[in-house]
MISE-944006 format. One line per field, with one value per residue (C-alpha): x, y, z. Coordinates in nm, 4 decimals, decimal comma. Layout:
// MISE-944006
x: c(X_...)
y: c(Y_...)
z: c(Z_...)
This chain:
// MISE-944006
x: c(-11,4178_-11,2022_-10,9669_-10,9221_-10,8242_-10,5938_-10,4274_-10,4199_-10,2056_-9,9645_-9,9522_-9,8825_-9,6063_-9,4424_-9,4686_-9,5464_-9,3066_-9,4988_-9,4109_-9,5876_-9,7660_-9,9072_-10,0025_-10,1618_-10,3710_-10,5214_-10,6080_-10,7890_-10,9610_-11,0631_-11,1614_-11,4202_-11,5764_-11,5925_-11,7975_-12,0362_-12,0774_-12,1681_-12,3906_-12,5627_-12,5943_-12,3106_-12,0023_-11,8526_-11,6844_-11,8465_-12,1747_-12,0694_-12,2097_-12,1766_-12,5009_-12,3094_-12,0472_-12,2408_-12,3815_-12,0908_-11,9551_-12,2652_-12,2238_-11,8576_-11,9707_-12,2741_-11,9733_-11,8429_-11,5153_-11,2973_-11,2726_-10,9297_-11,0001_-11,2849_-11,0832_-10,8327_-11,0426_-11,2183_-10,8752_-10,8540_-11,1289_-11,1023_-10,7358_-10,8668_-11,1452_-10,8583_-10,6336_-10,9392_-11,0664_-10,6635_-10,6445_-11,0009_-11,2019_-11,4396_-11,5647_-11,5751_-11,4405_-11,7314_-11,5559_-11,4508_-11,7652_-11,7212_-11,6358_-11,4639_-11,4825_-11,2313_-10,9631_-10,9174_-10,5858_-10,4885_-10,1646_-9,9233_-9,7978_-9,4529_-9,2162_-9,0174_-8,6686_-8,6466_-8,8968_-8,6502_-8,3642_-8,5921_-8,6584_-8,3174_-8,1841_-8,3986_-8,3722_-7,9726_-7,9758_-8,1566_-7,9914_-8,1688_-8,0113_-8,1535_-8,1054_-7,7978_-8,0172_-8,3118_-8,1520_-7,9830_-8,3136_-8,5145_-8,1957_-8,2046_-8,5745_-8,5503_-8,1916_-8,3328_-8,7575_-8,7646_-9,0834_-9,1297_-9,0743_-8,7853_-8,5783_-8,6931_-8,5677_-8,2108_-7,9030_-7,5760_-7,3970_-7,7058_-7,5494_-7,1959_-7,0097_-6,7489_-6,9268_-7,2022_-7,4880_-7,7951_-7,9319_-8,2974_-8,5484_-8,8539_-9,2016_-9,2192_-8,8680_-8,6868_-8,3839_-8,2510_-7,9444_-7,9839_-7,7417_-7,7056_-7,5521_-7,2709_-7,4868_-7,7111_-7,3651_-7,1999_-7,5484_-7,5168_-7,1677_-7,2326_-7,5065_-7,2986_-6,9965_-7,1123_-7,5152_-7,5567_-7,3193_-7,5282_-7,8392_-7,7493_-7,6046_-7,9243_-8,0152_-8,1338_-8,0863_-8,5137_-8,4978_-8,4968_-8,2108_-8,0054_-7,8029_-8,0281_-7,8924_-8,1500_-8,2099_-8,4897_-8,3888_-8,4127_-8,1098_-8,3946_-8,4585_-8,6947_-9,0327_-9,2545_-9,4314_-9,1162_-9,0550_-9,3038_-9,3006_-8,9521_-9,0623_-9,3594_-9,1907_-8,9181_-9,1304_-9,3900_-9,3676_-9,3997_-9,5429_-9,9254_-9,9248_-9,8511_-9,8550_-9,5248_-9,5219_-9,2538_-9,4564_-9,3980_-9,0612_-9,0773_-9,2938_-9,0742_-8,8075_-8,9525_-9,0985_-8,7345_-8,5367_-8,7876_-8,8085_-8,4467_-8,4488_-8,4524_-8,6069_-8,9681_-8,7499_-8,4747_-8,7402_-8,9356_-8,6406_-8,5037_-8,8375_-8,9066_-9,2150_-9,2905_-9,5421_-9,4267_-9,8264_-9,7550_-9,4660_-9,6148_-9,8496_-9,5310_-9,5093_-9,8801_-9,7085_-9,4747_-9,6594_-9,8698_-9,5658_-9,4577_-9,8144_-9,8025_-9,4583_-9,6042_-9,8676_-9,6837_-9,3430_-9,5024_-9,6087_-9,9055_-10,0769)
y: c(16,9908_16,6557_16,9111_17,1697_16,9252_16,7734_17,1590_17,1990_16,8835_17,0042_17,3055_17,1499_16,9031_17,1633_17,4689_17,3506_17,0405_16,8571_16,4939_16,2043_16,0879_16,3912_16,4424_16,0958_16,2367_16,5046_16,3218_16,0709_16,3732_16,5612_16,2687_16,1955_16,5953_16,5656_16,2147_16,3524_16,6972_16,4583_16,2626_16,5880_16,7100_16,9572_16,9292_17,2740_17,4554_17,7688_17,6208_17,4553_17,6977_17,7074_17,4815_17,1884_17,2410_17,1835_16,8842_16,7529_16,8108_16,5961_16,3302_16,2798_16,2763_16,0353_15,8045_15,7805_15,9221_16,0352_16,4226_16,4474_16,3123_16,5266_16,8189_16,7230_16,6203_16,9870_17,1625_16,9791_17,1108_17,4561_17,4713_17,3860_17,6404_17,9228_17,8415_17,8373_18,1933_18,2960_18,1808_18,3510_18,0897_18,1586_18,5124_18,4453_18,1319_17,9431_17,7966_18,1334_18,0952_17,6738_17,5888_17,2549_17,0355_17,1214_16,8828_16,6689_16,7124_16,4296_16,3549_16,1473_15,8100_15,7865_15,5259_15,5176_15,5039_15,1812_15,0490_15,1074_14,9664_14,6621_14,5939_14,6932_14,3656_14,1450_14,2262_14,2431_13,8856_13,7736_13,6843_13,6888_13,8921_14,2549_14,2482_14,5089_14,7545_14,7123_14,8145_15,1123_15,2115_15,2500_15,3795_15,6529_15,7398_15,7977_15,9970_16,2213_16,2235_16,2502_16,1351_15,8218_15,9090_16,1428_15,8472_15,5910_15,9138_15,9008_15,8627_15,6856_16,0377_16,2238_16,0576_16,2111_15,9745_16,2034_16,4984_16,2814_16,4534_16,3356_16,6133_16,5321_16,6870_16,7367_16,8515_17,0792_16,9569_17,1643_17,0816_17,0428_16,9115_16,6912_16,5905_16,2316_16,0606_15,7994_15,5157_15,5632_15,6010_15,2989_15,0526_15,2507_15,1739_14,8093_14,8038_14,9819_14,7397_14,3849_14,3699_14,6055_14,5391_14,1418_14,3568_14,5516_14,2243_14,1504_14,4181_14,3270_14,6903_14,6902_14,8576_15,2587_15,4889_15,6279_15,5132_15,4386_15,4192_15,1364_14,8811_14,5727_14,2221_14,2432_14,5233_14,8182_15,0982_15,0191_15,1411_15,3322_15,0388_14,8431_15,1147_15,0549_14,7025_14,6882_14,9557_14,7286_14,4081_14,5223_14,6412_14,3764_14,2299_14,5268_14,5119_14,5887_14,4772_14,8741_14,9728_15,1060_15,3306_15,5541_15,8731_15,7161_15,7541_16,0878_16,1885_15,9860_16,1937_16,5474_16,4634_16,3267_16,6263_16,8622_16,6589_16,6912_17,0731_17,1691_17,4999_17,4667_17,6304_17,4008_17,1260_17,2743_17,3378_16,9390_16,8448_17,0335_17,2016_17,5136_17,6657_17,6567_17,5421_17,1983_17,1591_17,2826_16,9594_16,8306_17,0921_16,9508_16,6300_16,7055_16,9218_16,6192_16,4647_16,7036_16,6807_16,2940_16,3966_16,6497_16,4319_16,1299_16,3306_16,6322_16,5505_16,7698_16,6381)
z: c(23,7638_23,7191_23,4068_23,7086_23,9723_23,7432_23,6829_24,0437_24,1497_23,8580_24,0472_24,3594_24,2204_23,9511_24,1587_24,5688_24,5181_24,7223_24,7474_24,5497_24,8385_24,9662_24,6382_24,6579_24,9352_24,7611_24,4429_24,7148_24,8663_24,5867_24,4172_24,6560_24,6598_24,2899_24,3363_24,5400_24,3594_24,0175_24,2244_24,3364_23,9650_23,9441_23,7860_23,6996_23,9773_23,9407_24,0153_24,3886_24,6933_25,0822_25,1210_24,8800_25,0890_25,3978_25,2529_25,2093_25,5188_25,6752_25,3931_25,5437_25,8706_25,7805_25,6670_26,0141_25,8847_26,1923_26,2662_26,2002_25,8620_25,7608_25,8374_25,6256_25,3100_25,3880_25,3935_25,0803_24,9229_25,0697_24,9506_24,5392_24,5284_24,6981_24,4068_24,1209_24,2811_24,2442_23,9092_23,8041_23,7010_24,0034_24,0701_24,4455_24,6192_24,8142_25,0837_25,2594_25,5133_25,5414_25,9193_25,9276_26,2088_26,4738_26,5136_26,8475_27,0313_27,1636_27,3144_27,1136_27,2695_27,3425_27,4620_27,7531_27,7352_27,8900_27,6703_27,3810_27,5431_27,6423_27,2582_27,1374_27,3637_27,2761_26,8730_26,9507_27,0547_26,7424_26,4458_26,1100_25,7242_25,8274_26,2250_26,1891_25,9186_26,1522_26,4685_26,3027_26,1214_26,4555_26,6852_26,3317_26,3493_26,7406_26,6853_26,4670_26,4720_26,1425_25,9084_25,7759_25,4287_25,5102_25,5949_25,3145_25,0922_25,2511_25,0019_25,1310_25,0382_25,3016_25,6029_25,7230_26,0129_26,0561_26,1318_26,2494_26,0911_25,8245_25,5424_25,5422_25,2504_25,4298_25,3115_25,0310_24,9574_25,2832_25,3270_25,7148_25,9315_26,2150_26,4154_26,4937_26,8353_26,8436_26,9576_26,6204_26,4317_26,5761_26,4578_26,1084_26,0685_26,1632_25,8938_25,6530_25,6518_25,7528_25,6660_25,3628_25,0876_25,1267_25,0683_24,7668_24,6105_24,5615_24,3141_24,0632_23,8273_23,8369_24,1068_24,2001_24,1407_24,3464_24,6221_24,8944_25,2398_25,3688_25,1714_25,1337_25,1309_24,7224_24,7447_24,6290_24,8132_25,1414_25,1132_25,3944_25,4377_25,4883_25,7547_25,9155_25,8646_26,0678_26,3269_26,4438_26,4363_26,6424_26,8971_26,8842_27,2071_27,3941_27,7687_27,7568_27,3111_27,2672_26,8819_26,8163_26,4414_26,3105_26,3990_26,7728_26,7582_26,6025_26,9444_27,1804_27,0509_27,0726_27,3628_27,5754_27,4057_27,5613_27,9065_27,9286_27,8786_27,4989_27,3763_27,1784_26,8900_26,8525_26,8451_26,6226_26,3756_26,4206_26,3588_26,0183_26,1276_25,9928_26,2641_26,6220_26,6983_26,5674_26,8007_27,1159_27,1481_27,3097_27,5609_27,6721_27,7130_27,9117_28,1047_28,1843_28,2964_28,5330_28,6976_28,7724_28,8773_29,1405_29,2628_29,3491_29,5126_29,6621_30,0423_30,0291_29,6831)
């Protein structure tokens, strides 16, 4: 089972392009079914059924593992067998009649525009070798919503001031547009002529190709982690000790363009997602909004 799983993430890097770190996630995933299908005695494909599957399923949830996560390591699992029936070495793929776990929807946090202006003053008056690449990194990731690995991908030559617009390659290697606001492009400009060319004089040629457009205190190219390193220090002394990630920013962002009165479509499309389901979680939010809205104006509520 461990020679087909190995054939199957070629497939999904040569042929899927999916990035190294989704990737990463299946190996992690798949990893663990094939554990537990060893432990149980059975290690060809052909020989797993719908009641090892359901076993499995309880083994996960024995764990403690989260819904959301079971789901995904059964989507996982489902998604291997689906290509193994395609390819013919199963007569019949088991997993057809498996019921994962339905996800929870929950709402996403999101800041409040004040909140971001709150941080962005007190990080302004601090002065310390990244403050100008930090500032433009988070005013970016709000500006745009894009993922976390979307903008540790970006090139110098992806971001054009003049036109002031960012190419982003997205999942499955998409390439998009966004269009990015003057106060974002001002704090990138900034970066770009006073803070980064001290950065990348720290290179020291060990470190990724490319041209990266944000750049760790060693001159390489910034990291997720480092990301989301900067994202939570910045907003670390947040009112109430809220967590502040990336991903918030990406739902603070959906979440004001469709408060002040973008389509579900154009959100979608700035977003990268490729169902319209994914996107209307937002409309939820929103929706919430509107309600405490009601209830604290309307005379009658």
């Amino acid at each position: 089972m461990r020679e087909k799983m190995e054939g199957y993430l070629r497939h999904l890097g040569a042929e899927r392009r999916l990035s190294p770190q989704t990737l990463r996630a299946y190996r992690s995933d798949l990893e663990l079914f094939i554990e537990f299908c060893r432990r149980q005695g059975v290690e060809d494909p052909a020989r797993v059924d719908l009641r090892l599957l359901r076993r499995y399923l309880a083994y996960l949830q024995t764990r403690g593992f989260a819904r959301t996560t079971i789901a995904r390591r059964t989507a996982a699992v489902r998604s291997f067998f689906r290509y193994l029936a395609k390819k013919g070495n199963l007569s019949a793929d088991p997993t057809l009649a498996l019921s994962p776990p339905r996800r929870e929807r929950r709402l996403p946090r999101i800041l409040s525009l004040r909140e971001i202006e709150e941080a962005e003053s007190r990080c302004g008056l601090q002065v310390y070798r990244t403050s100008l690449r930090d500032m433009a990194l988070v005013e970016l990731l709000y500006a745009t919503g894009m993922r976390v690995s979307e903008l540790a991908g970006l090139e110098v030559k992806d971001l054009d001031m003049r036109r002031g617009e960012v190419r982003v390659l997205g999942k499955g290697r998409k390439e998009r547009i966004i269009p990015v606001h003057q106060a974002a492009l001002q704090l990138l400009r900034a970066y770009m002529e006073k803070e980064r060319p001290i950065l990348a004089a720290n290179r020291d040629g060990t470190g990724a190709a490319g041209d990266p457009l944000f750049l760790s205190v060693r001159g390489g190219r910034l990291s997720d982690r480092g990301v989301r390193r900067v994202v939570e220090r910045f907003f670390r002394n947040l009112e109430g000790g809220k967590r502040v990630s990336p991903h918030t920013l990406r739902h603070t962002f959906a979440t004001h363009l469709l408060q002040g009165g973008a389509d579900l479509r154009s959100v979608q499309e700035l977003l990268g997602h490729v169902d319209l389901s994914t996107t209307q979680i937002y409309t939820q939010l929103s929706r919430k909004k509107l309600k405490e809205a009601f209830f604290q104006a309307h005379p009658r509520a």
